[in-house]
DSSP file (Angstrom, degrees, kcal/mol; ACC not computed):
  #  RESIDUE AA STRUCTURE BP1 BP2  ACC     N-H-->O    O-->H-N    N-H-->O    O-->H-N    TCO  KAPPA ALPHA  PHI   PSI    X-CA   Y-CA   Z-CA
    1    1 A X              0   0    0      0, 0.0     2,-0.6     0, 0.0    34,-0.2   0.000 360.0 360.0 360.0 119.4  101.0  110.7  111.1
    2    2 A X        -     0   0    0     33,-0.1    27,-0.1    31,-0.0    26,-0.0  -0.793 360.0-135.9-106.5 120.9   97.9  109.2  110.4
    3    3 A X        -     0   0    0     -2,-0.6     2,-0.2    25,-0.3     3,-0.1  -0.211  20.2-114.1 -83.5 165.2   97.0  109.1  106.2
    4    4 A X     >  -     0   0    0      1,-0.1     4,-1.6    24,-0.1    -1,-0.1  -0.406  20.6-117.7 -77.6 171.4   93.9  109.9  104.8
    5    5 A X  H  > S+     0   0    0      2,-0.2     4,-3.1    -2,-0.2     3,-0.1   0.962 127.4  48.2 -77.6 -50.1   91.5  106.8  102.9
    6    6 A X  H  > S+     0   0    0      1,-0.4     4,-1.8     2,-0.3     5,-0.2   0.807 109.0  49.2 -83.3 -32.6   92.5  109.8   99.8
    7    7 A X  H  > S+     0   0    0      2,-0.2     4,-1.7     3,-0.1    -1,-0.4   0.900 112.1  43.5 -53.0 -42.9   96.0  109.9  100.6
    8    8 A X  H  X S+     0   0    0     -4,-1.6     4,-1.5     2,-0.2     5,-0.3   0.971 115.3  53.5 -77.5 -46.3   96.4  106.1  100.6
    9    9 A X  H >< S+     0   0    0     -4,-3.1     3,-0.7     1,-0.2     4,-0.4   0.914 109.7  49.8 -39.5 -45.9   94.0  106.0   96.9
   10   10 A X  H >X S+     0   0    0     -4,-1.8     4,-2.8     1,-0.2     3,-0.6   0.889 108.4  52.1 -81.8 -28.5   96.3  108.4   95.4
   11   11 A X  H 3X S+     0   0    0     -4,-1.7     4,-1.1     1,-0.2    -1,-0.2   0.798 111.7  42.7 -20.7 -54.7   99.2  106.3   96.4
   12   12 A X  H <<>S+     0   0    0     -4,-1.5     5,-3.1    -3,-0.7    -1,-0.2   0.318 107.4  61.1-105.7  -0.5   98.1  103.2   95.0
   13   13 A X  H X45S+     0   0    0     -3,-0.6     3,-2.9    -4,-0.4    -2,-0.2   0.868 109.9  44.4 -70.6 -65.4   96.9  105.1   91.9
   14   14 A X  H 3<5S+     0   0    0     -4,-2.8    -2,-0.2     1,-0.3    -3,-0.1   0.808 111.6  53.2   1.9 -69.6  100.8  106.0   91.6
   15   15 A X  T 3<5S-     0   0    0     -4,-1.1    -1,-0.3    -5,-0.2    -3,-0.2   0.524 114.1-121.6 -74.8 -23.8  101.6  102.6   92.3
   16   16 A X  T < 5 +     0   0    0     -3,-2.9     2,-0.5     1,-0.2    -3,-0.2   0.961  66.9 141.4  73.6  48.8   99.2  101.2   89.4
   17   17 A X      < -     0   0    0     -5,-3.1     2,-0.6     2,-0.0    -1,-0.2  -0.923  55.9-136.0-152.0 178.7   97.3   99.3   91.9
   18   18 A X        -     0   0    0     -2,-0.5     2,-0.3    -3,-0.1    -5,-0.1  -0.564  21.5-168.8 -91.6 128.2   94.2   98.4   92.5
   19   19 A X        -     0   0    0     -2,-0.6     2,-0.1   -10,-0.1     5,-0.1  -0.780  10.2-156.7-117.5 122.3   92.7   98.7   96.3
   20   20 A X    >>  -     0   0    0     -2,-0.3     3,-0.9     1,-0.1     4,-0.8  -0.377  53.7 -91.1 -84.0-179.2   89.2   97.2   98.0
   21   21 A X  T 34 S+     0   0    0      1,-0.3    -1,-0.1     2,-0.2    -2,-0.0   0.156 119.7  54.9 -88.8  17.3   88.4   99.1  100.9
   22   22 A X  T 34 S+     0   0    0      3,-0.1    -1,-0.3     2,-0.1     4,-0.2   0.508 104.7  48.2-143.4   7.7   90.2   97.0  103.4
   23   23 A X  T <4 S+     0   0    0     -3,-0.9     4,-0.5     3,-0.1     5,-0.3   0.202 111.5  53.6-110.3  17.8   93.3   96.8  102.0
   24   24 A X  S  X S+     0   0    0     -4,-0.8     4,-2.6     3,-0.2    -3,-0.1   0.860 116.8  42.1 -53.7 -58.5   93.0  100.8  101.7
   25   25 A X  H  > S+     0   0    0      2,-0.2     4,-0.8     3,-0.2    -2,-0.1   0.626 119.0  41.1 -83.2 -35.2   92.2  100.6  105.4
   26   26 A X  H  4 S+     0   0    0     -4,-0.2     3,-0.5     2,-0.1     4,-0.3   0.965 119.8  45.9 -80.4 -78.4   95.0   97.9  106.2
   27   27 A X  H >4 S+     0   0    0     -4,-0.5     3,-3.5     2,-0.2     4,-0.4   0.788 107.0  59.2  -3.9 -99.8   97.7   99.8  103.8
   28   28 A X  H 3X S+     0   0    0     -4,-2.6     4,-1.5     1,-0.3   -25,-0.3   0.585 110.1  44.6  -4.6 -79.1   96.6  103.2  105.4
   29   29 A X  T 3< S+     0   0    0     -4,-0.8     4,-0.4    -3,-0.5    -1,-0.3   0.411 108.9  52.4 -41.2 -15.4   97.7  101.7  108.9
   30   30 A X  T <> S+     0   0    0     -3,-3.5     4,-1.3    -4,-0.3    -1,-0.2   0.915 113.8  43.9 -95.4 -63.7  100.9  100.3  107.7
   31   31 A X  H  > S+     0   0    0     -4,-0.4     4,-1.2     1,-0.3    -2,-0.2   0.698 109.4  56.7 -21.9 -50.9  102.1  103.9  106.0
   32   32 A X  H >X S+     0   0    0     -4,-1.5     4,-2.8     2,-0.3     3,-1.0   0.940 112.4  38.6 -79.3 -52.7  101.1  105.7  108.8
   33   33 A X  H 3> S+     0   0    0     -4,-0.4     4,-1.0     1,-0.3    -1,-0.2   0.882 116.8  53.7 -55.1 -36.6  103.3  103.5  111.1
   34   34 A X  H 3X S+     0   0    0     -4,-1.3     4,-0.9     1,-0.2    -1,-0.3   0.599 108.5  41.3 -76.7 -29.1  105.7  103.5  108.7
   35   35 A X  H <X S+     0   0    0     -4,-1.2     4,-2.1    -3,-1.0    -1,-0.2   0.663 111.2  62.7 -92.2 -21.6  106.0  107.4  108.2
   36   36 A X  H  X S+     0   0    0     -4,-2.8     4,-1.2     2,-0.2     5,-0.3   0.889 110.3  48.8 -59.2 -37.1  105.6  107.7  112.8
   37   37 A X  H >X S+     0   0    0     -4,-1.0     4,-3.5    -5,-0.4     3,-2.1   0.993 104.5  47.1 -77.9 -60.4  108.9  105.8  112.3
   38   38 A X  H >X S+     0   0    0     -4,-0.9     4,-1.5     1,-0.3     3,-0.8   0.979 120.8  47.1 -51.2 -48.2  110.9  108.0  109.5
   39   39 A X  H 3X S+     0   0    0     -4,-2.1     4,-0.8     1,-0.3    -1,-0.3   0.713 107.1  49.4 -81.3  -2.1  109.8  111.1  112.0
   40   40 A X  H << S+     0   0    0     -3,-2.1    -1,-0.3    -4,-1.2    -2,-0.2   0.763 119.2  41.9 -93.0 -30.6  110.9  109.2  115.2
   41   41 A X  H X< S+     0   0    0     -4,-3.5     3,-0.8    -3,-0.8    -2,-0.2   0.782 108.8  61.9 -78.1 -27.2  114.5  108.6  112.8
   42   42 A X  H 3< S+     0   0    0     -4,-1.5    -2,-0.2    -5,-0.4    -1,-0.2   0.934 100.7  56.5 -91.5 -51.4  114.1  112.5  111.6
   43   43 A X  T 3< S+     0   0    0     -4,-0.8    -1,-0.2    -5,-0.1     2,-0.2   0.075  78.7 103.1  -5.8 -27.3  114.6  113.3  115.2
   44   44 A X  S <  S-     0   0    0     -3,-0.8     2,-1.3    -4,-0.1    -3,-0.0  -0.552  79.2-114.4 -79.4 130.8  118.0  111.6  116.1
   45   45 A X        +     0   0    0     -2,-0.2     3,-0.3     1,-0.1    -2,-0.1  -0.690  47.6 161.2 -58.9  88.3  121.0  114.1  116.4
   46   46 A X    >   +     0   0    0     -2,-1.3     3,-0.7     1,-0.1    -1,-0.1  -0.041  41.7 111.2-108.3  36.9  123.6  113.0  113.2
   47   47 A X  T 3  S+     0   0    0      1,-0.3    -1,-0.1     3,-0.0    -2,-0.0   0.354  78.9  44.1 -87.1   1.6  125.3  115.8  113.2
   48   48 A X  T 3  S+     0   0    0     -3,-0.3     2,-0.7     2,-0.0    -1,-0.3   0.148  97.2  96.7-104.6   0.4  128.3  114.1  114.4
   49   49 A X  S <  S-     0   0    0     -3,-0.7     2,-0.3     1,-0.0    -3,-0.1  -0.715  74.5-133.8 -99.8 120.1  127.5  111.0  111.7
   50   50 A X        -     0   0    0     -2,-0.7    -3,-0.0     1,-0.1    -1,-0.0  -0.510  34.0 -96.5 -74.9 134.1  129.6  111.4  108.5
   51   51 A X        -     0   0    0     -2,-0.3     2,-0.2     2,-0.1    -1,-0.1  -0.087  51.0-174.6 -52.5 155.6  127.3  110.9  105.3
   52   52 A X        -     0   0    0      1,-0.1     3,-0.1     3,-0.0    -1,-0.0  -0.908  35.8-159.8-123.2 169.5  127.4  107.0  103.4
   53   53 A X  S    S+     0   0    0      1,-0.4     2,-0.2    -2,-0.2    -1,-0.1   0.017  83.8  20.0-137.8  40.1  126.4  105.8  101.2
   54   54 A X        -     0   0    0      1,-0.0    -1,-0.4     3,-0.0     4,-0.1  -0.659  65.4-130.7 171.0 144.7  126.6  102.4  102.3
   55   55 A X  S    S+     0   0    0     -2,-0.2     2,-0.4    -3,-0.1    -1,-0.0   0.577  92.1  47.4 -94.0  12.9  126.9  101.0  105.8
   56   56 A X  S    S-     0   0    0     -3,-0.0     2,-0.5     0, 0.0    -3,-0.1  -0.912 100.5 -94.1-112.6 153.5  129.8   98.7  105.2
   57   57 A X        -     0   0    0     -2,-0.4     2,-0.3     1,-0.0    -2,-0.1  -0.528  45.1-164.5 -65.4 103.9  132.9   99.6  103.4
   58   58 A X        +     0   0    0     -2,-0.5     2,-0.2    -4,-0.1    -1,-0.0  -0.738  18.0 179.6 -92.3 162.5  132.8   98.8   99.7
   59   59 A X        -     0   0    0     -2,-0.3     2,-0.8     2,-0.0    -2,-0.0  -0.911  30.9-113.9-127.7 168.3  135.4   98.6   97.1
   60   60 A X        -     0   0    0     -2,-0.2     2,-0.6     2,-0.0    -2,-0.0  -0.680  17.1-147.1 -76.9 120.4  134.6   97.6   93.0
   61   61 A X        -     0   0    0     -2,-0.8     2,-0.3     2,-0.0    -2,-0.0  -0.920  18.4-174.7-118.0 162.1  135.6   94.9   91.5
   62   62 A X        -     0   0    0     -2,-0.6     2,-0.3     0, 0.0    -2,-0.0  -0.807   8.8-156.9-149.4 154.1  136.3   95.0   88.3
   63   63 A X        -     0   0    0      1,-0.3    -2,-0.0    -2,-0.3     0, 0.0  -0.796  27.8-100.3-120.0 159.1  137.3   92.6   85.3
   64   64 A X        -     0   0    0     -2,-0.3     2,-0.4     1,-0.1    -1,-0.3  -0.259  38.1-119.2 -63.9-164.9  139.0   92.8   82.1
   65   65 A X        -     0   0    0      2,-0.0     2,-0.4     0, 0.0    -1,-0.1  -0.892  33.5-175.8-154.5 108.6  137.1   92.8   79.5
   66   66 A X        -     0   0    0     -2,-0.4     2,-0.4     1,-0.0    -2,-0.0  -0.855  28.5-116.7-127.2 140.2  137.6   90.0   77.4
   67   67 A X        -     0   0    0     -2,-0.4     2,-0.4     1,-0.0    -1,-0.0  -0.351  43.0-174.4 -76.1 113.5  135.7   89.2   73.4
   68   68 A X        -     0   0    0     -2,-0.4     2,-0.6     0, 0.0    -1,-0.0  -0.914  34.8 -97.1-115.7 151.5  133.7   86.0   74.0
   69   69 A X        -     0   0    0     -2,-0.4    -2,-0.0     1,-0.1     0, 0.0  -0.536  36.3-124.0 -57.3  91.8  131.9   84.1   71.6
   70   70 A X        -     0   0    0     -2,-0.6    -1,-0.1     1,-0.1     3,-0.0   0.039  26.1-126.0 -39.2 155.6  127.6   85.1   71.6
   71   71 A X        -     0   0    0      1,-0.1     2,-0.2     2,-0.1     4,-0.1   0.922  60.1-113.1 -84.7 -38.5  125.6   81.3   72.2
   72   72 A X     >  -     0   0    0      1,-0.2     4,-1.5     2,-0.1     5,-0.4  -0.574  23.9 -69.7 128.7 133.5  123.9   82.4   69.2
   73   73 A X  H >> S+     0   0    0      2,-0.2     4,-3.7     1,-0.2     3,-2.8   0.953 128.2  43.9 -52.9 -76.9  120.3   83.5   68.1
   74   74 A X  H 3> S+     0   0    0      1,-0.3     4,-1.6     2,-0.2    -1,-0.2   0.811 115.4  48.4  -5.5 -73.7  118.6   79.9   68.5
   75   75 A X  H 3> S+     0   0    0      1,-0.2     4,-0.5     2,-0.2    -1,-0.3   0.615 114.9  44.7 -69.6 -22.4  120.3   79.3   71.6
   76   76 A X  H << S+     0   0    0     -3,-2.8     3,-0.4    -4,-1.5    -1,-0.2   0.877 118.0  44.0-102.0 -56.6  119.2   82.9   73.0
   77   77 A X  H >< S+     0   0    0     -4,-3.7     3,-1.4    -5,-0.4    -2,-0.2   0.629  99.2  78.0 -65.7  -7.9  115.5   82.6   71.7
   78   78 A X  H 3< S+     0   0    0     -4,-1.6     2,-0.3    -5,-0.3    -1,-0.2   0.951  87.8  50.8 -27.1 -86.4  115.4   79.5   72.9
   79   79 A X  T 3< S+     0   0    0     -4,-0.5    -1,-0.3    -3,-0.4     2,-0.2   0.042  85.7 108.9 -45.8   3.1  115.0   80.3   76.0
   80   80 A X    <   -     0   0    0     -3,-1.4     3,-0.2    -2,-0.3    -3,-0.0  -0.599  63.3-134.5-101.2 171.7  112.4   82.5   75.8
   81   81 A X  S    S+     0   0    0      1,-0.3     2,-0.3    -2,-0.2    -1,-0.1   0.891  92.3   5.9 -80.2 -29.2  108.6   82.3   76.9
   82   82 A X        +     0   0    0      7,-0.1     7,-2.0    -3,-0.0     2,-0.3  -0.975  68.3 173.7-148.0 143.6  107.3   83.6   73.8
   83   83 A X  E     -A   88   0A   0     -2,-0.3     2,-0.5     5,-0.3     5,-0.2  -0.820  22.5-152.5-118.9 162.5  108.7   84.8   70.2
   84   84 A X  E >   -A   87   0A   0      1,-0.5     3,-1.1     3,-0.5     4,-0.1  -0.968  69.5 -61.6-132.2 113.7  107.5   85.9   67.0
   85   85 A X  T 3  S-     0   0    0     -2,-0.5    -1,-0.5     1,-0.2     2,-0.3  -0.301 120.3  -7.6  47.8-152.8  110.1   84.9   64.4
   86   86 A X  T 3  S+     0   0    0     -3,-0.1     2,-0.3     1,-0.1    -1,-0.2   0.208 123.2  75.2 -33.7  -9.8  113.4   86.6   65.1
   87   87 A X  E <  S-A   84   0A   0     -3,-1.1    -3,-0.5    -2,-0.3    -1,-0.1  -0.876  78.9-112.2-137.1 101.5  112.2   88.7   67.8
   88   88 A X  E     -A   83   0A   0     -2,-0.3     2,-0.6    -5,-0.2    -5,-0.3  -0.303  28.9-135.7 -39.4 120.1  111.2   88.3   71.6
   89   89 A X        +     0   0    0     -7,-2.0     2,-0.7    -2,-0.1    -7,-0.1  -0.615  29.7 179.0-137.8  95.0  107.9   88.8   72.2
   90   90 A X        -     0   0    0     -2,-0.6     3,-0.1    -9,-0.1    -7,-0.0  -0.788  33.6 -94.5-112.1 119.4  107.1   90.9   75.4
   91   91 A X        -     0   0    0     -2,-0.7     2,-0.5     1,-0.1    -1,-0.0  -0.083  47.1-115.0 -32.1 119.7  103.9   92.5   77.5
   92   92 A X        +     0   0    0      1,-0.1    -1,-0.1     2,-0.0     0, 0.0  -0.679  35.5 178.4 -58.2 118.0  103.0   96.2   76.5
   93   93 A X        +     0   0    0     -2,-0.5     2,-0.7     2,-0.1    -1,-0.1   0.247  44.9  93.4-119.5  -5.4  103.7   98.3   79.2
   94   94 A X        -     0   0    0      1,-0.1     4,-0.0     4,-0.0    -2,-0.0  -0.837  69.7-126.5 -96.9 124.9  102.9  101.6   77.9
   95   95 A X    >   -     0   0    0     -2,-0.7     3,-0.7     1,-0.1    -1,-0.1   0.301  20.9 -98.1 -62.7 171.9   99.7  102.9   78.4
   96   96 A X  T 3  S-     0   0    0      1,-0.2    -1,-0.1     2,-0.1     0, 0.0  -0.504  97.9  -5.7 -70.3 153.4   97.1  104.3   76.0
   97   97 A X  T 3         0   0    0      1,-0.2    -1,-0.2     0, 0.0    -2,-0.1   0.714 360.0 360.0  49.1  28.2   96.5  108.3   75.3
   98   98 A X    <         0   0    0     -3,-0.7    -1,-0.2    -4,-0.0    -2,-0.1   0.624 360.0 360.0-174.9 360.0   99.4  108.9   78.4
């Protein structure tokens, strides 16, 4: 399935990123192989495979849940790359007007 240049833009619009026209062109080619493949998979008889949802057997494990001491504000801001006062200090990630 081979994408379009305008299939692969709107993709990497999605995706938030930004594309020259060779890695449009490279990208494009990678998808495309990559979507030949999912239809070559869509194609296999599993009508004998019972669904998973994981291909080894898991179990949980689980712990008590026991009251431990917080290190402390200091100790917790401390560690960060940037603060203001009290408060970690983080990149805005929502965009403007959407």
């Amino acid at each position: 399935m081979a994408l379009s240049q305008d299939d692969v833009r709107h993709v990497a619009t999605l995706a938030r990123l930004a594309l020259d026209d060779a890695e449009t062109a490279r990208f494009g080619r990678q998808l495309s192989r990559i979507l030949d493949y999912i239809q070559t998979l869509n194609e296999l008889d599993t009508s004998q495979i019972e669904p998973t949802a994981h291909v080894v057997p898991m179990a949980n494990v689980w712990r008590d849940d026991e009251v431990e001491p917080s290190p402390g504000r200091e100790a917790v801001l401390g560690n960060a790359p940037d603060r203001t006062d009290e408060f970690f200090r983080v990149p805005k990630i929502i965009a403007e007007g959407g």
